[in-house]
N, C-alpha and C positions, 0 to 999 in steps of 0.2 A: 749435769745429771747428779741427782743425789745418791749415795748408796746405802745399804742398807741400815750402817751405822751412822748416817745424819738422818735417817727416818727414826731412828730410836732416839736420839736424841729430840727432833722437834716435837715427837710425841710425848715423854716423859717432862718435857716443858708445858705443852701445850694441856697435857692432862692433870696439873699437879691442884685442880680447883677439885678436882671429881676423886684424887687420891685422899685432896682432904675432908670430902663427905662419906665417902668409904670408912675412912678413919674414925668419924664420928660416930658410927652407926653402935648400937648398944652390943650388937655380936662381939667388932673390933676391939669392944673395953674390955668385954668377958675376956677373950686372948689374953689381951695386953698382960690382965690383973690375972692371969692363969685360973679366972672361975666358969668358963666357958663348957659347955658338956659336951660329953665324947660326940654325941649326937650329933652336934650342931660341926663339929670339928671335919667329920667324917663325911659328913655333906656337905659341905666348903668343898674338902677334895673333890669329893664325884662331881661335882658342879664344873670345875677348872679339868678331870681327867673328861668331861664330856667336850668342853670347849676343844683342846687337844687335841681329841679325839678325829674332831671334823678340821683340824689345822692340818694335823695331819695325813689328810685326805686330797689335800691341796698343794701339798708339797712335799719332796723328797724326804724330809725329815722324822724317824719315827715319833711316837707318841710314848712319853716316860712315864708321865705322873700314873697312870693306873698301875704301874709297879708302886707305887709311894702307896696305894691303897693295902697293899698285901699285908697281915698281921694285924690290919686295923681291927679294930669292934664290927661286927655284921648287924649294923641298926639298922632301922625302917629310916625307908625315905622321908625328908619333911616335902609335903606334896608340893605347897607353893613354891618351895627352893627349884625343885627337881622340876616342876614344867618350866619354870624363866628359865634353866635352863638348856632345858631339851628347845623352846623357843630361840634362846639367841645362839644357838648348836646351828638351828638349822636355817637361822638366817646367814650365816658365816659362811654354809655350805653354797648357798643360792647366791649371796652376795660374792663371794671370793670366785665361786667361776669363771664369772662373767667378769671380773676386774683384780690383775694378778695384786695393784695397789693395797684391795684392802686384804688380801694375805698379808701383804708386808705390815701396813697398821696393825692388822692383831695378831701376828708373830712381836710385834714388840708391844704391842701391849699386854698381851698374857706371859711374856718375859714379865714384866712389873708388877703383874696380877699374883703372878705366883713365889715371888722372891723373898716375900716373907712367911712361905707357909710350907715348903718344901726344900727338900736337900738337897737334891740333883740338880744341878747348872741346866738352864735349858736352853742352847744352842741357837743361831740365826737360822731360821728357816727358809726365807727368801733371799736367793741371793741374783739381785737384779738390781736395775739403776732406774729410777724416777725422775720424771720430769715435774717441773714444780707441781703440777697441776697432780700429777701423779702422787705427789708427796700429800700434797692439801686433803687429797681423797683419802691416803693413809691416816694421815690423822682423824679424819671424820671417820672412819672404822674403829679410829683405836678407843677415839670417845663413845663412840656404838657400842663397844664392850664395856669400857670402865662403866658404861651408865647401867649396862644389864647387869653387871656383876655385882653393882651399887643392888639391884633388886632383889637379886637372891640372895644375896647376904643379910636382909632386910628383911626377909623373912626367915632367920635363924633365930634369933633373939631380938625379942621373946617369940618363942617357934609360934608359928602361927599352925593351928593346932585344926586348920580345917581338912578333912581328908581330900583322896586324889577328886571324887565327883563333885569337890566343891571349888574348886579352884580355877574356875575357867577366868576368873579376873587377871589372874595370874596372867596370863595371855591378851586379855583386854579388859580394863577396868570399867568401859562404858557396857559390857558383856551382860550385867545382871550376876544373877546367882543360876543360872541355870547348867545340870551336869554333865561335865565332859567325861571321854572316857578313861577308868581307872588303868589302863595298861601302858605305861610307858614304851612300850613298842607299838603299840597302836595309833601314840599321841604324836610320836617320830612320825610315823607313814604319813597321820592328818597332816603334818604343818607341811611337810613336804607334797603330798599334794596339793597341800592349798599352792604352795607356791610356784608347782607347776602349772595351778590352772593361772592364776595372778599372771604369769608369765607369757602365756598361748593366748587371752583376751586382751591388748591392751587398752579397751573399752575400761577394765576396770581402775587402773590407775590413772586413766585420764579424767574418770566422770566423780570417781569417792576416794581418789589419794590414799595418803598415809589410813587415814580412819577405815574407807575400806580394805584397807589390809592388814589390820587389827580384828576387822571382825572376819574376814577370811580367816584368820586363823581360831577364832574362837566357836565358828561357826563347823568348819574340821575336828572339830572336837570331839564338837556336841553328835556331825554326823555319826564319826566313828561308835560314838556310844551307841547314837540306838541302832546301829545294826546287829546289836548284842538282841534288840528282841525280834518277836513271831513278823514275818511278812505281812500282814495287815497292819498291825502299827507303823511299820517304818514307811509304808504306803502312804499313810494317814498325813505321817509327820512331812512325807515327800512333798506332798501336795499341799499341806498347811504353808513350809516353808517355799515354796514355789510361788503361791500367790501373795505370799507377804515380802518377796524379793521384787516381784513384778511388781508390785504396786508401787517398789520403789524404784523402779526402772532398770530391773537385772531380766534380760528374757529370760524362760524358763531354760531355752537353750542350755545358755552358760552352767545353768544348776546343772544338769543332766552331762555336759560334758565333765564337772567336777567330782561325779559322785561316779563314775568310770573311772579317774584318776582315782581317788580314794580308794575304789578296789580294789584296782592294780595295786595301789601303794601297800594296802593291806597284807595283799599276796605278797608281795617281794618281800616285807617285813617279818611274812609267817608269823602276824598278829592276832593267830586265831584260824578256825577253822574256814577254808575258804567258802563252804555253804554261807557263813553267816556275810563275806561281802559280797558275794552273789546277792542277798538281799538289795545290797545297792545298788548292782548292776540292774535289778527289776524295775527298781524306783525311776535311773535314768529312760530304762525302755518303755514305760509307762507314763511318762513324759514323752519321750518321743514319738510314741501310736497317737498320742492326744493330737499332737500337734500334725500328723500325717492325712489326720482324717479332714485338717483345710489346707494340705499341699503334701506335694509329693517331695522326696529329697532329690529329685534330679530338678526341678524348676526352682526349688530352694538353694541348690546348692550352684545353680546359675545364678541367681541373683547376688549371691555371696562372691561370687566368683567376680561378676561383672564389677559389685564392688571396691572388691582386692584391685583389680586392676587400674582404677581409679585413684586409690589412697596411698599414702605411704607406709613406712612401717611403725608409726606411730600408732594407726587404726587400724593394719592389714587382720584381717580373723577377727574382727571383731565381734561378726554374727549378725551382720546389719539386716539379710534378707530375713533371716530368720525371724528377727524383731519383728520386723515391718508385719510377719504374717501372722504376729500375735495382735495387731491392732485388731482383728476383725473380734469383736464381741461374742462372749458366752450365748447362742441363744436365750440360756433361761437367766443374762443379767442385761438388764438396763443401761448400766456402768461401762465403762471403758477405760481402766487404767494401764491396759498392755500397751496402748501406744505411745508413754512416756517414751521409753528408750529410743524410738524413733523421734518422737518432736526432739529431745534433746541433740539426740545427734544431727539435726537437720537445723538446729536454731544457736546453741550453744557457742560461747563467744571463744571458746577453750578447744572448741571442735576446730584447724581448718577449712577456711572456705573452700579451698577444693573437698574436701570430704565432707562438707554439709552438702555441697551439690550433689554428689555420688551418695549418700545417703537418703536424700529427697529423689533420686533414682531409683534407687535398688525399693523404698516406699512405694512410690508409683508402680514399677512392675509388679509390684508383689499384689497391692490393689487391683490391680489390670486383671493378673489373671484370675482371678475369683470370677470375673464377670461379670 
């Protein structure tokens, strides 16, 4: 079993590729040559006192570096720095619960992140023993950091000078340009629930991966913004994003479970007034009624049920009755692309055959009862 001081060591081995593209970065020269501006300096910190911050959350140990901020300059955030941030913040939180491993990876890797930028020694914070496999996972954490910390520092110099509603690339570069919201407490809630829903479907990491979960978070963004405007727009946007998720085979379901998580999130965050995520909570219920008027939630949430009981936990919640009840077409379209999520999970070679059988079930009832 390894302890916490041979995990720092196979880390700081295994990351010295990623120390030396950090090194390279044009910010890293500013440093070095002392031309670097307070700005860029001061964001470095907030970047490492945010990582800390959620270390800290996950282990006995307090969080220092936000004393290192005290007496600093009080500049504006640089937006892209500050979401890759607040991003790999709250992957560390969702990743590190569930695997005490990569606590230990990025307690020594943000020992190494931070060694040359502050004064205060920063202490072991896990102290537990690892099995190799345990050790392998730390390290793939520690490189998880050094790569995010590689980004925001990338975007110090030359500052990238796009404000906070332009930055959702920041978050996924295949995103477009379209604006997320400008409240750093807002942007915390979104990724956080994105990764609560990410979590409760795993429909979605089996069917769109990594990639769907880039745009999970870039798509939490975007939500949280426009619940900034009037109830008919976000109606609008509800329903726009709805049928452009379905088409790609997300039932509307999952959107409507998400955008209840986001409220909540919201709420807990005190990101704002909560009339305004009550907007979202409208958007999932009006979603919901849609779907009520070709089934009821007690014959849906049998067929759900029957499924559950069927699958393992790789698929359990996945939402499969609920899919199936979206196959039945729009009266006023021709078309029929809600029954994707169903043919996939009934054909798909990535799905188990026992839960493509249990999915061509919980399909067939759901057809049945229509009559």
């Amino acid at each position: 079993m390894a302890t916490i001081d041979e995990v720092r060591r196979r880390v700081a081995a295994r990351t010295e590729d990623l120390r030396t593209t950090l090194e390279s970065l044009p910010y890293s020269g500013t440093r070095r040559r002392g031309t670097g501006s307070a700005a860029a300096y001061v964001n470095h910190l907030r970047a490492l006192a945010t990582l800390e911050q959620a270390l800290s959350e996950l282990s006995p140990h307090p969080a220092r570096l936000p004393g290192e901020l005290a007496g600093l300059p009080d500049v504006d955030d640089v937006p892209a720095a500050a979401a890759r941030a607040i991003a790999l913040a709250e992957w560390l939180r969702a990743s590190g619960r569930r695997d005490p491993a990569v606590v230990a990876g990025a307690a020594a890797a943000l020992d190494g992140l931070a060694a040359s930028v502050v004064r205060v020694p920063l202490a072991a914070r896990a102290e537990l023993a690892l099995d190799e496999a345990g050790v392998e996972r730390a390290v793939e954490a520690a490189r998880a950091l050094w790569t995010g910390m590689i980004g925001v520092l990338g975007a110090l110099e030359p500052q990238d000078e796009a404000g906070w509603p332009d930055v959702v690339t920041a978050l996924n570069p295949e995103a477009g340009a379209h604006p997320i919201t400008a409240d750093p407490r807002a942007l915390r809630a979104a990724l956080r629930a994105g990764e609560r829903t990410w979590h409760a479907f795993p429909y979605y990491a089996l069917r769109y991966g990594e990639r769907g979960h880039r745009y999970m978070r870039s798509d939490s963004g975007w939500l949280a913004r426009i619940a900034e405007d009037d109830d008919g727009t976000v109606l609008r946007q509800v329903w726009w994003l709805g049928g452009l998720l379905a088409s790609r085979g997300m039932p509307r379901c999952l959107l409507a479970a998400h955008l209840e998580h986001l409220a909540d999130a919201l709420d807990d965050a005190a990101a704002g007034p909560r009339a305004r995520h009550d907007r979202l909570r409208r958007g999932a219920l009006a979603l919901h009624d849609a779907r009520q008027r070709w089934v009821s939630d007690a014959v849906s949430d049998a067929i759900d049920a029957a499924f559950d009981a069927r699958v393992g936990p790789d698929l359990r919640g996945s939402c499969a009755g609920r899919a199936a009840w979206w196959r039945r077409p729009s009266p006023t379209r021709r078309t029929n692309v809600r029954g994707d999520a169903v043919a996939w999970l009934t054909t798909a070679e990535a799905v188990p055959a026992p839960a493509r059988a249990a999915a061509a079930e919980a399909a067939a009832a759901a057809r049945a009862d229509l009559g």
